[in-house]
C-alpha positions as CSV (number, residue, x, y, z in Angstrom):
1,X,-16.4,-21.2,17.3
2,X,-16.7,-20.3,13.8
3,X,-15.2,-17.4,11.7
4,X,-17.2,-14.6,12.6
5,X,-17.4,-14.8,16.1
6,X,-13.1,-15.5,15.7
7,X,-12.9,-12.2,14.2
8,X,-15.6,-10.0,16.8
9,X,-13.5,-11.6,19.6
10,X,-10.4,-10.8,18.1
11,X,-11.3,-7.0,16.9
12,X,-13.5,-6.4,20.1
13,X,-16.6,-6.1,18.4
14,X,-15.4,-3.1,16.3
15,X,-14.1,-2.6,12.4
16,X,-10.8,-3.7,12.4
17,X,-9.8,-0.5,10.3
18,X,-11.8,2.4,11.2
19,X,-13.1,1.6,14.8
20,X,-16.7,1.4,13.7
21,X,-19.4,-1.0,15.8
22,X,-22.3,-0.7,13.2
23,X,-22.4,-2.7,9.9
24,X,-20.1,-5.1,10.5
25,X,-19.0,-8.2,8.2
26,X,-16.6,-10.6,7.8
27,X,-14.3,-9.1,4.7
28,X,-11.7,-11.5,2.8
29,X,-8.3,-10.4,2.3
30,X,-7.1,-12.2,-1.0
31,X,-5.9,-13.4,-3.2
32,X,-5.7,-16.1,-1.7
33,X,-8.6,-16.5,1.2
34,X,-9.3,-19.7,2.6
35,X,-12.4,-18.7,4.4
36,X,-10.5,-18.3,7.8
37,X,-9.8,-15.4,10.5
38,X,-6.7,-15.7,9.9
39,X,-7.4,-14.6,5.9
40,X,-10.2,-12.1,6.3
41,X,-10.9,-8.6,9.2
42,X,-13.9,-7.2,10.5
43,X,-14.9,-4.8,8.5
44,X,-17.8,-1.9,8.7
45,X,-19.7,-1.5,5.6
46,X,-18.3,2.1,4.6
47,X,-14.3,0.8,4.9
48,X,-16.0,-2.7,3.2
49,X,-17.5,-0.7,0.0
50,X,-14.2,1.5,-0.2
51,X,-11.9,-1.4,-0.5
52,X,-13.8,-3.5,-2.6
53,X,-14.5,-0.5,-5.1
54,X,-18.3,-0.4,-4.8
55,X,-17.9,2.9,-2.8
56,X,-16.6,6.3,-4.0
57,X,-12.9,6.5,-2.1
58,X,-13.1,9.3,1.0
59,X,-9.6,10.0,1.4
60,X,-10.9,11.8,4.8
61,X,-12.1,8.1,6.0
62,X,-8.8,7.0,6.0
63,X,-7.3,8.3,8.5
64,X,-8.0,5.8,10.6
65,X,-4.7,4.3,9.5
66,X,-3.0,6.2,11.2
67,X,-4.0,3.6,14.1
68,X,-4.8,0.7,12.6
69,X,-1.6,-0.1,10.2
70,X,0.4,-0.6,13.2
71,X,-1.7,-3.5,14.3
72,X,-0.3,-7.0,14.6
73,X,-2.6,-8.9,13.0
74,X,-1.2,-9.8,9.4
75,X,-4.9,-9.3,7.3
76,X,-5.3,-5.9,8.9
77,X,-1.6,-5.2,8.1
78,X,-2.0,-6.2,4.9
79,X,-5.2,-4.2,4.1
80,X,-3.8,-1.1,5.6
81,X,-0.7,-1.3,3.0
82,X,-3.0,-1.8,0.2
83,X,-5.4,1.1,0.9
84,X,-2.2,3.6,2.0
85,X,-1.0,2.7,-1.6
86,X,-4.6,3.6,-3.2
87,X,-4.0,6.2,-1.6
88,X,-0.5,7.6,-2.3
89,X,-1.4,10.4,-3.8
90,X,-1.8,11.9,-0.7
91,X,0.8,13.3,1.5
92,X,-0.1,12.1,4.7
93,X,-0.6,8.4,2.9
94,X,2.7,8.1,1.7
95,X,4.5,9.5,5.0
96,X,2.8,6.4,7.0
97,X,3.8,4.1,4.1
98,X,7.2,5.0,4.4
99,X,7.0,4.5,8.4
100,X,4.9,1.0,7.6
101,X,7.2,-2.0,8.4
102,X,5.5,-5.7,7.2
103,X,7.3,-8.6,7.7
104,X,8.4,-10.4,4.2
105,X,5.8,-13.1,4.1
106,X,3.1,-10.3,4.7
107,X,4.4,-7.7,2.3
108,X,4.7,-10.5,-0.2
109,X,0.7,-11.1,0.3
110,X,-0.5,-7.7,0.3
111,X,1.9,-7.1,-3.2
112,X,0.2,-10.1,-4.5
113,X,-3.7,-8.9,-3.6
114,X,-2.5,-5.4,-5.0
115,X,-1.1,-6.9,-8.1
116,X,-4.1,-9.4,-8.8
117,X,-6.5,-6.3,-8.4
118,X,-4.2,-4.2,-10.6
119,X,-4.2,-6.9,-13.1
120,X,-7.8,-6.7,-14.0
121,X,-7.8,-3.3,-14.6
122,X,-6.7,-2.7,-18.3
123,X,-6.5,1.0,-18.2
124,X,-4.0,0.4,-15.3
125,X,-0.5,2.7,-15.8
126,X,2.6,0.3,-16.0
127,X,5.7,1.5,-14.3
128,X,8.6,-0.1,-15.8
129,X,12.7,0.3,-14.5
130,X,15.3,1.4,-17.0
131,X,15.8,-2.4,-18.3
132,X,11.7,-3.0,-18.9
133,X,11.1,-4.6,-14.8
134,X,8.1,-3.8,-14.1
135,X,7.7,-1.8,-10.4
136,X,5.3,-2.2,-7.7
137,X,4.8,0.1,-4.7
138,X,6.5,-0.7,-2.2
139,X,9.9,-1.8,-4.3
140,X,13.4,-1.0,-4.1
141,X,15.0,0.5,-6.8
142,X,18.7,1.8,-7.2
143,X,19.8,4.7,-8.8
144,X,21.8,4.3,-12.1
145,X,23.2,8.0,-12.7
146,X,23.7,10.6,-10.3
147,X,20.8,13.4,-9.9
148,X,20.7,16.9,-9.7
149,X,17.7,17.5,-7.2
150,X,15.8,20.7,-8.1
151,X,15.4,22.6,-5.5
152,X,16.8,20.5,-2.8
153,X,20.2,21.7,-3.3
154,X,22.0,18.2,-3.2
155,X,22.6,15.5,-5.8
156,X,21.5,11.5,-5.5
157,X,24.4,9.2,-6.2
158,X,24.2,6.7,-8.6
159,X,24.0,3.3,-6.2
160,X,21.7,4.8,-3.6
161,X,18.6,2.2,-3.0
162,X,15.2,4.4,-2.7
163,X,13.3,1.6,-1.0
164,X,9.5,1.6,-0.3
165,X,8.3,3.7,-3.3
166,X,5.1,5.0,-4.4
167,X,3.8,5.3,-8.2
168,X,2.8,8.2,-9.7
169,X,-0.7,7.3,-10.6
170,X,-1.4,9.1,-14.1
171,X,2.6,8.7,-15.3
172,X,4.0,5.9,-15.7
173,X,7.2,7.5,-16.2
174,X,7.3,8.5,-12.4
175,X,7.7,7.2,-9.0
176,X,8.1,9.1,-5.5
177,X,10.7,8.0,-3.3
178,X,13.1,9.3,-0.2
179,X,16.4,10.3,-0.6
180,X,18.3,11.9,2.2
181,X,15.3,12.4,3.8
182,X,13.4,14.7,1.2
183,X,10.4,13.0,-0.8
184,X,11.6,13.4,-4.4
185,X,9.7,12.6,-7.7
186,X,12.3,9.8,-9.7
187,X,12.0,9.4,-13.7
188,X,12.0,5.5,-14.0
189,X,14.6,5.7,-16.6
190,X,17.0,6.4,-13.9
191,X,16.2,3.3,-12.3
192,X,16.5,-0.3,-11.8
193,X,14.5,-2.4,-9.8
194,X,16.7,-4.1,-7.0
């Protein structure tokens, strides 16, 4: 059997992401992709364009991971993560992100394909902890100084781990995080990367 017919027997003949049955191509999930199914989904050409930046991003699309980023297979696991991150700036994106549990080998690969594609963009916003770490979503940090939380009426203790947070695309002075169960925006100054 080769790699293709792997992957339409294992996604039922349907994008692995969205559901679609039209379009669909085999669609490597780096950075590291040996040409197997066990590297690489089922993709339909309008998720396929979207990830690999040759289509405009329809946050409206995307709700199909609602469904999809609890599957079991690692690739689609790991291409869920990465597109819920693209997509952080929405609410609805960072909820399921927080929810999103990946195993540590398969959140190491999806942080390395995130990173490698972050890497050649040189307009990309750095994020950097209180000592110069550099922070990826989907890190733990730890609160160094207690925080006054506008609006929340409640103070974060310095020592509390914020784990699973999201970057604040345009500031790289900013993260989003949970902290007794509110979503609050951090200042990475009060950080450091655990």
């Amino acid at each position: 059997m080769n790699v293709e017919q792997d992957l339409r027997e294992r996604a039922d003949n349907k994008c692995e992401l969205c559901g679609a049955t039209e379009g669909l191509a085999i669609l490597p999930v780096g950075p590291d992709s040996d040409g197997s199914a066990d590297k690489a989904i089922l993709a339909c050409a309008t998720c396929a364009g979207q990830i690999e930046g040759t289509a405009e991003l329809d946050a409206n699309h995307w709700h199909c991971l609602n469904e999809s980023a609890w599957s079991q297979v690692p690739p689609v696991q790991v291409t869920a993560w990465r597109m819920l991150n693209r997509l952080s700036s929405e609410t609805w994106a960072r909820d399921l992100l927080d929810m999103l549990y990946l195993e540590d080998e398969t959140l190491a690969w999806a942080k390395a394909g995130a990173d490698a594609a972050s890497a050649g963009d040189d307009d990309a916003v750095v994020h950097k902890d209180t000592y110069g770490a550099v922070l990826a979503a989907g890190d733990t940090v730890t609160l160094i100084k207690d925080l006054k939380v506008k609006g929340a009426n409640f103070t974060a203790k310095r020592g509390t781990a914020v784990r699973n947070i999201a970057l604040v695309p345009d500031n790289p002075e900013q993260i989003e995080g949970r902290v007794n169960d509110q979503r609050i925006v951090i200042l990475t100054e009060f950080v450091k990367k655990s």
